[in-house]
Structures are given as structure tokens and as C-alpha cells.
Steps between C-alpha positions, in 0.01 A plus 500: 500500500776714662451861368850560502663266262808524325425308165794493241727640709881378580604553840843418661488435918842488649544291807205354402609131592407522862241738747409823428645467125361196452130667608553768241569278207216256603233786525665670181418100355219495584340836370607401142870637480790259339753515793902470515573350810827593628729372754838453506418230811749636760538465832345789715831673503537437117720235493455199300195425221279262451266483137209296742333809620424668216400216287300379784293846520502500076308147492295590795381803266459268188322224687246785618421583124738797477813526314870532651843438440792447747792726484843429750691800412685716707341843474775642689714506173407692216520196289222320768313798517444522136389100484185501576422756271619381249337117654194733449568593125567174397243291638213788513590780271487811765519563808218800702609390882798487723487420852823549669473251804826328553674520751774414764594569887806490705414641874798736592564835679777754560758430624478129351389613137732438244488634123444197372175445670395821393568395124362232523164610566503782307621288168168283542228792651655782307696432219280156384198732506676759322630201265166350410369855452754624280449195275123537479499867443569535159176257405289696715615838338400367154154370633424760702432284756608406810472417890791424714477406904776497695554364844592685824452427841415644812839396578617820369365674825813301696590212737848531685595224269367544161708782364573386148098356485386842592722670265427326180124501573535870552675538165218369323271784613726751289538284226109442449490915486758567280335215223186693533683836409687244203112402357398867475154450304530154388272226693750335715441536863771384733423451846575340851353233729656453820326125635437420881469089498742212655716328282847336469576918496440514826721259613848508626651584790372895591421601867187768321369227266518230814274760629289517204451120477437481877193752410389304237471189640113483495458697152658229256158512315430894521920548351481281176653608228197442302357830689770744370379365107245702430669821541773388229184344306379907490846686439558213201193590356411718193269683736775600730503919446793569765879510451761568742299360799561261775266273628481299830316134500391193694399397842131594365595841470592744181671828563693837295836588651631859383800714550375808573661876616357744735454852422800587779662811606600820335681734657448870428844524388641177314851664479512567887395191605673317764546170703282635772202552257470171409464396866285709623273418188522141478152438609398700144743360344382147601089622451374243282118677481566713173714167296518448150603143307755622215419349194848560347833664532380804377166506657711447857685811407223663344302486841847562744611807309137617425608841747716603223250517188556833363744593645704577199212723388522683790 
């Protein structure tokens, strides 16, 4: 038997009704958890819905042996974000997982980019994670109890075309951080995944994701979704001990990306210092060898302004 389990627990998966969602709520199935399966059934840029996909995943689950529930609401209102939490409540009576995977994608660049493709990714990657969150928090709080995933991308390191993609999935790094800093003490660990598989994601019309298909050609097998799972399976888990962390998965491969901050330049006079100093030290300021990962706000500025500790004593 699977060591891992997650017996009599309630887990919601968003996006769940197709690829790499659809892998997470199977696997979480599967392992013992009752699963919300949620998908508003959208085209890839959003548009539309469809209540197939995510009953289709829900009696895939139940036909297994495990126990699921479809959910069609639009997480990118507050009023679909909170449904399948409350879908949760009602049919389980708590809820100890959520798994932030929907998602949408509209390829577009400056100077073509428009605010309303920007808001429209950021309503479904940002704000319907922040939705779903919000909702669940509260019952996690009281239980002391909780373990959120949320889904970036590689995308956020930039294609000429995927400005509003890379921003949102950016966003999401922050947002994990801050909820950490929000727990304090309490056992709810928030933290990211950012999956490397094909799926309808990866589709549209993109001249760096053409590429990235074109690479792929031969690796169908080596980029299913099904490889990113156990990753989510771990940071889902009541054994996850990290917060505040992303996490890269799939293609056979499992991977911790940081933000970190080199140790940089000082100049023997702060008050005195001039353009010209930061040129001709770049190559310190740019050292990575001595780097620290900030934990926090504070820690960051804790470690950047350690030169002037004591100061005021002085």
C-alpha cells in the first residue's frame, strides 16, 4: 500500500477536468482523499464552459474506488471561488487540500497586448487562486490544518509573446510567500509547483512554444502530465514541512527554484556613492558565490542592511 495516503481528507483540484489537473485529482483519488473536481470547462483562452470535463474526471475517480464530486464554477469570481468549498462542506464536512491548477492562455506581446488580455489571465491564475484560498482559509485556521499548491509556470521566465502568462504566473510566487508569513505557527503550508508536460496549455499560436513542441516531438511519453503528480502528491501531504517554496516537475525530472540575493557591493562611503561606482563594481555586485534565499520581508532586509547593526549603539 502507498505510504503516503491521504485517508479522510477533502481536497479541491481546480482545472482538474483535463491534463495536468486532471493527474492531480486522479493521484489525490487514488491515495484515499475525497476530491472536488473543478472546472469551469472553458476554452483555452477561457471562453465558454462545458460541465463534461469535470464530471468526466469525478466518475473516472468514483469508478476507481475513490470518491469525487464535479464542481463547474468559475473560480475567477469570488462567488466561484468560494463553491467548491463550500461543495466540500456540504458533501464531505472539511476541507485539508487546495490545489490551485486552473488556468487560461492568450499568446500576446508588446506592442499587441491589450489590458484586457492581461485581466483576463490574471482573474483566472491570480485572483481564482486567491478566490479559492480566501474561501478555504478560515476552515483551515480553525483546524489547524492545511496545504495549499498553487500553479506557476516556467512561463514566467518569458516568451516575446506571453506577457500577461508570465506575469500572472510570476504573481503567484509572491502570493505563496506572503500566505506563509499569514499562517505564522499554524500547520498550513502554502507552496508552488511550476509543471513541464504538453497539454491543450501548450497550444495556440506562439513562435517559443512552436519551438517547444517542435522539441518535444519524440518525448510525448517522457512529458505526461501524470509525471508532474507526484510532486503535488508530496506538497498536498501532511508530511509536507516547507512553506513558501516553489517546486519544478515532470519530464522525469523534480527540481527547487529560489529567488536568491548576492552579498553585492558596499562602498566605503554609502553617502558618496556615485554612478561610476556601480559600474566599475558590477561584477561584485552581480557575484552570486556568497547568496542567500530570503525567507521573508524582513529576513531580505535583515540580511541587505546587516552593515548597519549597531550602528545606533555606536
Amino acid at each position: 500500500m502507498e505510504k503516503y495516503r491521504f485517508d479522510d481528507r477533502v481536497a479541491i483540484v481546480t482545472g482538474a477536468g483535463r491534463g495536468i489537473g486532471r493527474a492531480y485529482a486522479k493521484l489525490l483519488g487514488q491515495l484515499g482523499a475525497k476530491v472536488v473536481v473543478n472546472d469551469l470547462g472553458g476554452a483555452m483562452d477561457g471562453s465558454g464552459a462545458d460541465s463534461r470535463p469535470a464530471q468526466l474526471v469525478a466518475t473516472e475517480i468514483n469508478e476507481a474506488g475513490g470518491t469525487a464530486i464535479a464542481d463547474t464554477s468559475d473560480i475567477s469570481t469570488v462567488a466561484g471561488g468560494s463553491a467548491p468549498v463550500e461543495a466540500a462542506l456540504e458533501h464531505f464536512g472539511r476541507i485539508d487540500v487546495v490545489v490551485n491548477n486552473a488556468g487560461n492562455v492568450r499568446f500576446a506581446g508588446l506592442p499587441e497586448i491589450d489590458v484586457d488580455i492581461m485581466e483576463s489571465l490574471l482573474s483566472v491564475h491570480v485572483k481564482g487562486a486567491f478566490n479559492t484560498i480566501r474561501a478555504a482559509w478560515p476552515h483551515m485556521l480553525e483546524q489547524n490544518y492545511g496545504r495549499i499548491v498553487i500553479t506557476s509556470s516556467i512561463g514566467m521566465f518569458g516568451l516575446p509573446d506571453n506577457l500577461a502568462y508570465a506575469t500572472a504566473k510570476s504573481a503567484v510566487l509572491g502570493m505563496a510567500r506572503s500566505m506563509t508569513q499569514s499562517a505564522g505557527d499554524k500547520d498550513i503550508k502554502i507552496n508552488v509547483i511550476l509543471p513541464n508536460a504538453m497539454t491543450r496549455m501548450a497550444g495556440g499560436e506562439s513562435e517559443g512554444m512552436d519551438t517547444l513542441r517542435e522539441e518535444g516531438r519524440n518525448t510525448t511519453d517522457i512529458m505526461d502530465p501524470e509525471l508532474v503528480a507526484p510532486m503535488v502528491g508530496y506538497l498536498a501531504n501532511e508530511v509536507c514541512d516547507v512553506s513558501g517554496e516553489a517546486y519544478l516537475a515532470g519530464g522525469g525530472r523534480f527540481a527547487h527554484l529560489f529567488v536568491g540575493v548576492t552579498d553585492g557591493y558596499l562602498p566605503p562611503d554609502p553617502y558618496s556613492a556615485t554612478v561610476e561606482d556601480v559600474v566599475a563594481n558590477l561584477d561584485r555586485i552581480k557575484d552570486r558565490s556568497g547568496f542567500y534565499v530570503p525567507t521573508s520581508l524582513l529576513d531580505c532586509v535583515g540580511h541587505y542592511m546587516a552593515h548597519r547593526a549597531g550602528e545606533n549603539n555606536e
